[in-house]
C-alpha positions as a LaTeX table, in Angstrom:
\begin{tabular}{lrrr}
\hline
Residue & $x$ (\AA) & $y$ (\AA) & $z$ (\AA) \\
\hline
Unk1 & 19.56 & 42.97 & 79.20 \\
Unk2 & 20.55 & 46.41 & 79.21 \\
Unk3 & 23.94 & 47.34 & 77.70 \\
Unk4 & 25.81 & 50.63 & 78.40 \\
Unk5 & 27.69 & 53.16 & 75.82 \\
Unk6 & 30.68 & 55.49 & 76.72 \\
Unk7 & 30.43 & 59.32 & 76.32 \\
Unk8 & 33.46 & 61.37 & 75.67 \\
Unk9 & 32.63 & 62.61 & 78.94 \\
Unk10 & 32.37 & 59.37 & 80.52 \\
Unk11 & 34.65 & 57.92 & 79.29 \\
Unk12 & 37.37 & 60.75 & 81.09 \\
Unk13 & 35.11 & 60.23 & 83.85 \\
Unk14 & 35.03 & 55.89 & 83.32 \\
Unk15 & 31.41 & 56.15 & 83.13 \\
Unk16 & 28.86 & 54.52 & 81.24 \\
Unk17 & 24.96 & 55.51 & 79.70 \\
Unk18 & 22.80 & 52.42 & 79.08 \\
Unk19 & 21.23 & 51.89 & 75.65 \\
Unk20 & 17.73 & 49.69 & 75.16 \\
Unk21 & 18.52 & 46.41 & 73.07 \\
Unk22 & 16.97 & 46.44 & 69.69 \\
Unk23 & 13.08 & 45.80 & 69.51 \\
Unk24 & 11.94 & 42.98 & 67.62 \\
Unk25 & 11.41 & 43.46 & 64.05 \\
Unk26 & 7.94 & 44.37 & 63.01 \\
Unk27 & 6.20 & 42.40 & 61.02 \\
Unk28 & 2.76 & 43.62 & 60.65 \\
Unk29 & 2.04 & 47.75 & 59.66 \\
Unk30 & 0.57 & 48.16 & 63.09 \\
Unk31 & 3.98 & 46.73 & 64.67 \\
Unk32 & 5.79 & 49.24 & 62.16 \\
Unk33 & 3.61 & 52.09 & 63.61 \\
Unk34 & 4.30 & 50.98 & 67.46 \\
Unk35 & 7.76 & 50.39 & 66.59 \\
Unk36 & 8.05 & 53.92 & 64.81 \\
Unk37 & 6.49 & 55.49 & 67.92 \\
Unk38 & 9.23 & 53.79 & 70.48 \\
Unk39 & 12.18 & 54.21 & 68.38 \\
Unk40 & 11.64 & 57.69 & 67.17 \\
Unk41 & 10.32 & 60.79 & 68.56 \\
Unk42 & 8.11 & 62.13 & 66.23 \\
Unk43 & 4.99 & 63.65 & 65.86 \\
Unk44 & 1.81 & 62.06 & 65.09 \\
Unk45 & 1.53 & 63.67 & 61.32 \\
Unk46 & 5.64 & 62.65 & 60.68 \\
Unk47 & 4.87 & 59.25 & 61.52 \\
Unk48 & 1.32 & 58.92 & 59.48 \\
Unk49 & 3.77 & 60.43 & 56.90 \\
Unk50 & 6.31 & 58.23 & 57.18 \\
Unk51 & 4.47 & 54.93 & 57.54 \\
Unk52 & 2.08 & 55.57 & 54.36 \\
Unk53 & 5.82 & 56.56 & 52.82 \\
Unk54 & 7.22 & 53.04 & 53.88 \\
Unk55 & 3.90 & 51.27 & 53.23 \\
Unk56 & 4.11 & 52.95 & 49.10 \\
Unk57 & 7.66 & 52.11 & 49.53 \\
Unk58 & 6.58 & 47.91 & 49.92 \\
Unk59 & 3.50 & 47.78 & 47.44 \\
Unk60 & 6.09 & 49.00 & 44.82 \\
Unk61 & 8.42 & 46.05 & 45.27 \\
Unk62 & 5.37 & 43.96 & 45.80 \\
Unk63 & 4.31 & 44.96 & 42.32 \\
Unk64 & 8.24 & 44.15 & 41.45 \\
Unk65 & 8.10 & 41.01 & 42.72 \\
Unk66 & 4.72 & 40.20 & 41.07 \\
Unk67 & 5.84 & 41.63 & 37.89 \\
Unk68 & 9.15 & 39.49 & 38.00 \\
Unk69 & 7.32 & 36.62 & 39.07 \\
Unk70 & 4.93 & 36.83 & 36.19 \\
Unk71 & 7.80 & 37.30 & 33.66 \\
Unk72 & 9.71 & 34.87 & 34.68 \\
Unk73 & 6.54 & 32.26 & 34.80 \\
Unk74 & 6.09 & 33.60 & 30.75 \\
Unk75 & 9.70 & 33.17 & 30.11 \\
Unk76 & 9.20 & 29.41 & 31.16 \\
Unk77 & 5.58 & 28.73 & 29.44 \\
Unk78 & 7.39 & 30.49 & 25.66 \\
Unk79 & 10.26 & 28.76 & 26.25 \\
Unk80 & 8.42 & 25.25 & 27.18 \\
Unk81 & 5.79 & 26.30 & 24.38 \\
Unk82 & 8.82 & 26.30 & 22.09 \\
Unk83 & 10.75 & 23.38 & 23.50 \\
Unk84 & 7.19 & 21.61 & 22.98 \\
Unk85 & 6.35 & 22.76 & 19.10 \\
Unk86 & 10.12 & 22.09 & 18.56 \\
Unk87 & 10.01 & 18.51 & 19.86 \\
Unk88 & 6.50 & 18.21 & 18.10 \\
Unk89 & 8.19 & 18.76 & 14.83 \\
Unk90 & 10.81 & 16.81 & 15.56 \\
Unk91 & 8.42 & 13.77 & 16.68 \\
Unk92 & 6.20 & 14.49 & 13.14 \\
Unk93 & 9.45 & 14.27 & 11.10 \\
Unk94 & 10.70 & 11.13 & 12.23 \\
Unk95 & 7.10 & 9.84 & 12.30 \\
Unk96 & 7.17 & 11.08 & 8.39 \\
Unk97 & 10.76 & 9.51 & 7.80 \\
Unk98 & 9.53 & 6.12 & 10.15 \\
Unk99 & 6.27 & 6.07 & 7.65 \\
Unk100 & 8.53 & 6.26 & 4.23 \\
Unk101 & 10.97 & 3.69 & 5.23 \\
Unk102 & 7.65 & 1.07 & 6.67 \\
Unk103 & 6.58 & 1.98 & 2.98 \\
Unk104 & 9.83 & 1.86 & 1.19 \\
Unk105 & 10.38 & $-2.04$ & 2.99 \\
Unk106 & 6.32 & $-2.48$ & 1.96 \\
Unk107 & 7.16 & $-1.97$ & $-1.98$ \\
Unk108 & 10.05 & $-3.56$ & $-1.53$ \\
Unk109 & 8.86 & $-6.44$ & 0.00 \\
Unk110 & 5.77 & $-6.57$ & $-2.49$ \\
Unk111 & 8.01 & $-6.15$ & $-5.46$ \\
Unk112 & 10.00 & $-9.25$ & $-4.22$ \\
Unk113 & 6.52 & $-11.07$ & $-3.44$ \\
Unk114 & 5.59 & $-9.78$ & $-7.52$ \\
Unk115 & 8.76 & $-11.07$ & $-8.64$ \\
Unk116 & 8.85 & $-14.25$ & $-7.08$ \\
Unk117 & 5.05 & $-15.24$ & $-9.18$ \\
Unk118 & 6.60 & $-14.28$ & $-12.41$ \\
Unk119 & 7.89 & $-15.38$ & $-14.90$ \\
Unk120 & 11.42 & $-13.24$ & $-15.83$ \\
Unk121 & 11.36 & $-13.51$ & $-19.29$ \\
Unk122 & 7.85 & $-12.80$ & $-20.72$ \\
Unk123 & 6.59 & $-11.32$ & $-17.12$ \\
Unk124 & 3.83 & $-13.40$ & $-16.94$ \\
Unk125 & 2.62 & $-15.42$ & $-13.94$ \\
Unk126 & 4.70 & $-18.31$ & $-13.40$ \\
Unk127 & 2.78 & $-21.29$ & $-13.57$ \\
Unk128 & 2.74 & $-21.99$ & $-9.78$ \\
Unk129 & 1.35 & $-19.14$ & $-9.13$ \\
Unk130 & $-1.51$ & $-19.07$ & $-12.11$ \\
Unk131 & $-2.79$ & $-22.19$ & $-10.51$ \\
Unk132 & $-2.93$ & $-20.78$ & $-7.39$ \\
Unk133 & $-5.19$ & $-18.29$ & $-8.71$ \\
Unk134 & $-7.13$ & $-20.12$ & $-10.64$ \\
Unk135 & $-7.81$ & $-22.57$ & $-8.18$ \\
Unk136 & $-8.82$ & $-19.51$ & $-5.89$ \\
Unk137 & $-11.46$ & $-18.21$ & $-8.53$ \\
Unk138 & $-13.09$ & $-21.61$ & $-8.65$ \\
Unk139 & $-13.61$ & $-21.94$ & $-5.13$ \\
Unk140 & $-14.96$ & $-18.19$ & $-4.51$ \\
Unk141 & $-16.20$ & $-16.69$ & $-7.50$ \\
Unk142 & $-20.33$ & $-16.65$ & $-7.63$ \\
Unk143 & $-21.14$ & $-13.19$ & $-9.74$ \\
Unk144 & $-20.22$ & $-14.52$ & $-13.44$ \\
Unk145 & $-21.44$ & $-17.15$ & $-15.36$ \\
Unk146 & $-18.72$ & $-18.09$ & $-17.83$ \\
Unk147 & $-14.74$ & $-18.63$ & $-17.69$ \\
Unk148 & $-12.50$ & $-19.42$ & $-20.35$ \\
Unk149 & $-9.02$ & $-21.62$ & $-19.09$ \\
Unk150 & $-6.31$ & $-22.06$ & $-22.35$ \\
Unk151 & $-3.47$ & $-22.79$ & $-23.25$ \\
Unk152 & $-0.87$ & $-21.85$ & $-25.95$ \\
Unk153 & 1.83 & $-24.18$ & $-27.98$ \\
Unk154 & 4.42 & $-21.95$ & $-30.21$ \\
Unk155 & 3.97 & $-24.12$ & $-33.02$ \\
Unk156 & 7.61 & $-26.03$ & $-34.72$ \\
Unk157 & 9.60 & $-23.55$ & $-31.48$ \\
Unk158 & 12.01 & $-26.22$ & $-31.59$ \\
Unk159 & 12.90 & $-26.09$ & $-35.09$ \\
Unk160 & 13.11 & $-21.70$ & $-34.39$ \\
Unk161 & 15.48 & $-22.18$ & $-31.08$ \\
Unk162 & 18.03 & $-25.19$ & $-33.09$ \\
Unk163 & 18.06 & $-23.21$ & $-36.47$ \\
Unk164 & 17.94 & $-20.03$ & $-36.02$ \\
Unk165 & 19.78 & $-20.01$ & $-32.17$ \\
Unk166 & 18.33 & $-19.02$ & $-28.96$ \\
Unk167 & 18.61 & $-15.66$ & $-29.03$ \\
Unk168 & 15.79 & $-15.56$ & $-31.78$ \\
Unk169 & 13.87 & $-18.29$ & $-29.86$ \\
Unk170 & 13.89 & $-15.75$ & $-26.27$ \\
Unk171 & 12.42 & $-12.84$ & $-28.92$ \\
Unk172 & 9.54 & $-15.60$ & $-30.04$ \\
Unk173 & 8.47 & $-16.33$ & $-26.83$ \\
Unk174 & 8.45 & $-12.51$ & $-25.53$ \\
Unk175 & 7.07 & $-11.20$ & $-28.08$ \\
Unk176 & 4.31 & $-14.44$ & $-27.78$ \\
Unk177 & 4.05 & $-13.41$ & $-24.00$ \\
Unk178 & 3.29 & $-9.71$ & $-25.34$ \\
Unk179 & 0.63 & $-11.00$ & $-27.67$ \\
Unk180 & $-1.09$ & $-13.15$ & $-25.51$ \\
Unk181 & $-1.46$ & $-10.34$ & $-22.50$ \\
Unk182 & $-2.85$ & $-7.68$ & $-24.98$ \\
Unk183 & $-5.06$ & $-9.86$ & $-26.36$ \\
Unk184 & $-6.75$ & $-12.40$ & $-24.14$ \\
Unk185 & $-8.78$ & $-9.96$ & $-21.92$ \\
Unk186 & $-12.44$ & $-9.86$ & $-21.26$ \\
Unk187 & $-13.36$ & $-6.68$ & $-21.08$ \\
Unk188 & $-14.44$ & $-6.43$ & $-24.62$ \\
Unk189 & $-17.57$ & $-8.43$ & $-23.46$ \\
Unk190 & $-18.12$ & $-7.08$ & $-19.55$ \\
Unk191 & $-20.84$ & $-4.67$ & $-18.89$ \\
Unk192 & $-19.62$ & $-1.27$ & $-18.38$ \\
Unk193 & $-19.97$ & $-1.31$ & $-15.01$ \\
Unk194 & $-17.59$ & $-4.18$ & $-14.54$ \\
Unk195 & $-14.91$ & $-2.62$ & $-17.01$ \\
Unk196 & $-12.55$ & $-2.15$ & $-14.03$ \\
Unk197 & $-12.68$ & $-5.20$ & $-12.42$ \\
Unk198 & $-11.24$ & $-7.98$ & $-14.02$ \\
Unk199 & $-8.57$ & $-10.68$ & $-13.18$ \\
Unk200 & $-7.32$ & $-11.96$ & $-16.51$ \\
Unk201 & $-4.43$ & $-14.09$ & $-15.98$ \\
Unk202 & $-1.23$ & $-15.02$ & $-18.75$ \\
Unk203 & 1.48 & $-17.63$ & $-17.53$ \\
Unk204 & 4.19 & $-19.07$ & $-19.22$ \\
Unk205 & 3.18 & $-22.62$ & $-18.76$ \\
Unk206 & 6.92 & $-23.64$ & $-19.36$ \\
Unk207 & 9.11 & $-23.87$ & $-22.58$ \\
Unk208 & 7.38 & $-22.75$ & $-25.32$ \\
Unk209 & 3.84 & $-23.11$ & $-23.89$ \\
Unk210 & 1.13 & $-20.40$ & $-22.24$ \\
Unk211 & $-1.99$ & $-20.41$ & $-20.06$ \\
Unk212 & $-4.43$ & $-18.32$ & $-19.22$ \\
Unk213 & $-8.04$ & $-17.65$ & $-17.43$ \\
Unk214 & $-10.74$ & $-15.13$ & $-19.02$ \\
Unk215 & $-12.52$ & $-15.03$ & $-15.86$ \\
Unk216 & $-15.85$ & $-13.08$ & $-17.13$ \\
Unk217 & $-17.50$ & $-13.85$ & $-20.26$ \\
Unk218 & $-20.90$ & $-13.72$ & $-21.08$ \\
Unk219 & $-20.69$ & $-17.46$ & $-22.97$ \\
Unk220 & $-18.74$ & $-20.17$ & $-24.69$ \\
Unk221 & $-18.75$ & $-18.32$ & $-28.15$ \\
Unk222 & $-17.13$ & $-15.25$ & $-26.70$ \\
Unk223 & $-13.87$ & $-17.37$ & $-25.12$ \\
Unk224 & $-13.63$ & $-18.63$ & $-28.82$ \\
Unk225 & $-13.77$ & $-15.32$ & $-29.85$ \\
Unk226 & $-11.08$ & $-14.13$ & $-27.91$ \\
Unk227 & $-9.00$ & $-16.95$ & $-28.59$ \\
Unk228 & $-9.01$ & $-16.87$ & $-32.17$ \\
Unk229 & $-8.43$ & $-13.39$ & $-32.30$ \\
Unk230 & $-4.79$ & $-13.86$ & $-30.43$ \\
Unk231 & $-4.32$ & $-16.37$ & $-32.96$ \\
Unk232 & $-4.63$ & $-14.39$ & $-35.77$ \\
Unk233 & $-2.66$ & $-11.67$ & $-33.94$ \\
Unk234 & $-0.06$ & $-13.88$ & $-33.88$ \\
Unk235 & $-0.01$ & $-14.85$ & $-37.07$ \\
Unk236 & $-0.53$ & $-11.94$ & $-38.59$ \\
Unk237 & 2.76 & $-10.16$ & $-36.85$ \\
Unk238 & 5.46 & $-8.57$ & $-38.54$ \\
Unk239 & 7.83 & $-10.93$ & $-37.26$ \\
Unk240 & 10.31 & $-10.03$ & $-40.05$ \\
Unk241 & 10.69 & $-6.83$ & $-37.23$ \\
Unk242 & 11.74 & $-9.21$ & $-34.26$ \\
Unk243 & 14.34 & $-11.05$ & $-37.16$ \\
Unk244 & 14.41 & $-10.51$ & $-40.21$ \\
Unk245 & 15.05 & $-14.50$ & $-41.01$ \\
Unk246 & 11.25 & $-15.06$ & $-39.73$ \\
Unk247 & 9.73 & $-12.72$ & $-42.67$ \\
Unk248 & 9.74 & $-16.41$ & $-44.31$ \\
Unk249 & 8.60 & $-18.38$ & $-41.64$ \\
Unk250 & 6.15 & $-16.52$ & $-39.78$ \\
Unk251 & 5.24 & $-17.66$ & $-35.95$ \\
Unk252 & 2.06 & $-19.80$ & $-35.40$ \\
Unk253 & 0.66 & $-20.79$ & $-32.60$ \\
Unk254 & $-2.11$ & $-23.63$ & $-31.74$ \\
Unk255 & $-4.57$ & $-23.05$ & $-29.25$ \\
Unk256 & $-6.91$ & $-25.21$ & $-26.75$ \\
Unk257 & $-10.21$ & $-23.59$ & $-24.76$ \\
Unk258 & $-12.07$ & $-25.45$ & $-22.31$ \\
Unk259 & $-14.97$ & $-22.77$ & $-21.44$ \\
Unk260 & $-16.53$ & $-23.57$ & $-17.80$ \\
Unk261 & $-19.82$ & $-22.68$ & $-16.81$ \\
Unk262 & $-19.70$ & $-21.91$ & $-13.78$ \\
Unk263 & $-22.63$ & $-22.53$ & $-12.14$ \\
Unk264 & $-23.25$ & $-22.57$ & $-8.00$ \\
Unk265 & $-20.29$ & $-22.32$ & $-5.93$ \\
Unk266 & $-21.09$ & $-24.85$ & $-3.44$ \\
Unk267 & $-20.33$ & $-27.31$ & $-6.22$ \\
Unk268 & $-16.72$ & $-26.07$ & $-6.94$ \\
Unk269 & $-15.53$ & $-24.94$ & $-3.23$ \\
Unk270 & $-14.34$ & $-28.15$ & $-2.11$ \\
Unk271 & $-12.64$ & $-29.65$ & $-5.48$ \\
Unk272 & $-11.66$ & $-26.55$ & $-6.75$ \\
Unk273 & $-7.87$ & $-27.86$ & $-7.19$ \\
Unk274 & $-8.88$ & $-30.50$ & $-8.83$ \\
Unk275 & $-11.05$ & $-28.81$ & $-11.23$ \\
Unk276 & $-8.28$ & $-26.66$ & $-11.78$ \\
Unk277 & $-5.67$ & $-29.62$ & $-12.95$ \\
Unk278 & $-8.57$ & $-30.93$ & $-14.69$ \\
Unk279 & $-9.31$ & $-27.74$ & $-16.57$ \\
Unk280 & $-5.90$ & $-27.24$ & $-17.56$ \\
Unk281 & $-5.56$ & $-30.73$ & $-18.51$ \\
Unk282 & $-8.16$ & $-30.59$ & $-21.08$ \\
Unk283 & $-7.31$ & $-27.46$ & $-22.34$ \\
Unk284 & $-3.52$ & $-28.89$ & $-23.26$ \\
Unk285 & $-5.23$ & $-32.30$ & $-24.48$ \\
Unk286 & $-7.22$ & $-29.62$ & $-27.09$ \\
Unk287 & $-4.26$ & $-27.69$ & $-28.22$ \\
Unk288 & $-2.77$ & $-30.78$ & $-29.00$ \\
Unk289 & $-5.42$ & $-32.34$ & $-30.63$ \\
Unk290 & $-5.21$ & $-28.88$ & $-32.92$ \\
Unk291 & $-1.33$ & $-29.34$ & $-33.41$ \\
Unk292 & $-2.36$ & $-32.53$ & $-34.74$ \\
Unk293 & $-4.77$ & $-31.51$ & $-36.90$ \\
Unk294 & $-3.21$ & $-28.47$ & $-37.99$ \\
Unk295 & $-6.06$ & $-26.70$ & $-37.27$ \\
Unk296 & $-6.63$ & $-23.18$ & $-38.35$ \\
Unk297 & $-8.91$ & $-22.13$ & $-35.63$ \\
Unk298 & $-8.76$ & $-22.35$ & $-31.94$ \\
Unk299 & $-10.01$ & $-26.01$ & $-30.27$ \\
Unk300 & $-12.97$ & $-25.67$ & $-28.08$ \\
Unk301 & $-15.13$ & $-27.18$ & $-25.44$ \\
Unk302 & $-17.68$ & $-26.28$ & $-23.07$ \\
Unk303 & $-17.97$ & $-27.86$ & $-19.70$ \\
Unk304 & $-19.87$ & $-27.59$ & $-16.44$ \\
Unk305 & $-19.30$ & $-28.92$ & $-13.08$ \\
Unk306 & $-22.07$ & $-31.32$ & $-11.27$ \\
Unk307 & $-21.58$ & $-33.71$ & $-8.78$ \\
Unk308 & $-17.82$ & $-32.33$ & $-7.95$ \\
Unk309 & $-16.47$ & $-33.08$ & $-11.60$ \\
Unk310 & $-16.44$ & $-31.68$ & $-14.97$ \\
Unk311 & $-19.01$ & $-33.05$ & $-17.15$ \\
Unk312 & $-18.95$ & $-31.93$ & $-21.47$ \\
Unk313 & $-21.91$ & $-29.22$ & $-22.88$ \\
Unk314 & $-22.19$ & $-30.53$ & $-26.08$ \\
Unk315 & $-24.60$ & $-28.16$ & $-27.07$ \\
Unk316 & $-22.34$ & $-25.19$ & $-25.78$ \\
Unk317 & $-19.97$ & $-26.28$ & $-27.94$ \\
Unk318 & $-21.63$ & $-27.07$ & $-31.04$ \\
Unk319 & $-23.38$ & $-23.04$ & $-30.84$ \\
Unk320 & $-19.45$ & $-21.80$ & $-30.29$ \\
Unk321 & $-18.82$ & $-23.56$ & $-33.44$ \\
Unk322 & $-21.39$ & $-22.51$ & $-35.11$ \\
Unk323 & $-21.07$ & $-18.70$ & $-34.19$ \\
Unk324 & $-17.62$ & $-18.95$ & $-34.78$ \\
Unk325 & $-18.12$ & $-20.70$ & $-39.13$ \\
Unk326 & $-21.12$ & $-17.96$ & $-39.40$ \\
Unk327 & $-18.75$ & $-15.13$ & $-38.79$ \\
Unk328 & $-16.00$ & $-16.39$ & $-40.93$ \\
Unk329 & $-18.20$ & $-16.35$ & $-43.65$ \\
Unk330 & $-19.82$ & $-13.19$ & $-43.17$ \\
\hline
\end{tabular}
């Protein structure tokens, strides 16, 4: 359609010039150059001119726009990077704080679990719990060849707990409990490459009375051994320290061994409860037997299992005996 503009001329005269409707817009740099050539009356070199002007004019703000894009694309990978190490440290830190509480609750729980098999005056095993054990190293253990299973009577406690009061009888029995874990150990007699793995057990049997296992001993004279020396270790205490009213009445102790040989394991897997009772049994039927003798040295047996039970070593015993008169003579 073609439209018409006024003059100042026609308009006094009411006349009108038509004007072309705008072309379409170029889009390509050959429609620029046609549309250069119909709009404007130029010469060929004004109009190379101008189009490699215009043409300069949009690879700079291509460049721009290129530029910009690229910045802003770096903005967004730093900033994500960032975001990302941030939320990265932030993940490790509560993975760190996550991992010290699931350890805090893990001591926790396995002080509780330590506490609960103890005894909480002397800090020995209670006697649930030493059972337990033992009756776990009968059924499993096939490396050693010799265990020694006690137990301990505080000799006249009762007379100590109604004379001189309670308080005195509680020091007995700790200091008893301290005794009997630094002595009673088996690593005087395990090769050196075994030094660090032992499982010695002390219980407070109940009262005034202790247990224990020396699981690793090289034979029947060596649980003796042991045994007497806590005796004497006892005896020999300055108990005048723990009060000075014992300085005249020292603290003895009487003690029964029943040392096991061990033998294969298929013969103590199934029964090993039993055994256990049974070994414990006979060790209190020996301290007793020592209280009633007033024995000076440690009562002993040696034992082995066949056929599911324990049957006596006589011959054990009698070279325990014997090893133990030759070196108090010596």
């Amino acid at each position: 359609m073609v439209m018409t503009q006024m003059s100042p001329d026609d308009n006094r005269r009411g006349r009108r010039r038509p004007v072309a409707a705008p072309a379409e817009t170029p889009r390509t740099a050959s429609d620029l150059r046609d549309w250069i050539r119909d709009e404007f009356p130029l010469s060929e070199e004004q109009e190379g001119r101008l189009v490699i002007a215009i043409e300069r004019v949009l690879a700079s703000q291509r460049q721009l726009v290129e530029e910009s894009k690229h910045d802003a694309i770096s903005a967004l990978s730093e900033g994500f990077a960032e975001k990302l190490a941030r939320l990265q440290r932030q993940l490790t830190e509560k993975d760190v704080t996550v991992s010290n509480i699931a350890r805090y609750f893990e001591e926790v729980v396995a002080g509780l679990t330590e506490k609960s098999h103890r005894d909480p005056k002397t800090k020995l095993l209670n006697f649930d719990w030493f059972m337990q054990r033992l009756e776990s190293f009968l059924s499993v253990e096939q490396r050693v060849r010799w265990c020694g299973i006690g137990v301990v009577d505080i000799n006249s406690f009762k007379w100590y707990n109604d004379t001189l009061g309670h308080a005195v009888g509680d020091k007995i029995i700790e200091r008893v409990a301290r005794i009997l874990a630094d002595q009673i150990r088996s690593e005087d007699f395990l090769a050196l490459e075994r030094s660090g793995d032992t499982r010695n057990l002390h219980a407070r049997f109940g009262g005034d009375e202790f247990c224990f296992l020396i699981p690793d001993l090289p034979g029947c004279p060596e649980a003796v051994e042991i045994a007497d020396r806590f005796k004497h270790a006892v005896e020999m205490h300055d108990w005048g320290r723990d009060d000075r009213r014992l300085s005249t009445r020292p603290v003895c102790v009487d003690v029964g061994v029943v040392c096991l040989h061990l033998g294969p394991v298929a013969e103590r897997r199934g029964v090993a409860r039993k055994l256990a009772a049974e070994l414990i049994h006979r060790a209190d039927q020996l301290m007793y037997d020592a209280k009633g003798r007033k024995a000076a040295h440690v009562q002993p047996t040696a034992v082995e299992v066949r056929d599911s039970s324990l049957v006596d070593m006589r011959a054990d015993f009698a070279n325990a005996a014997k090893k133990r008169d030759a070196a108090r003579h010596s």
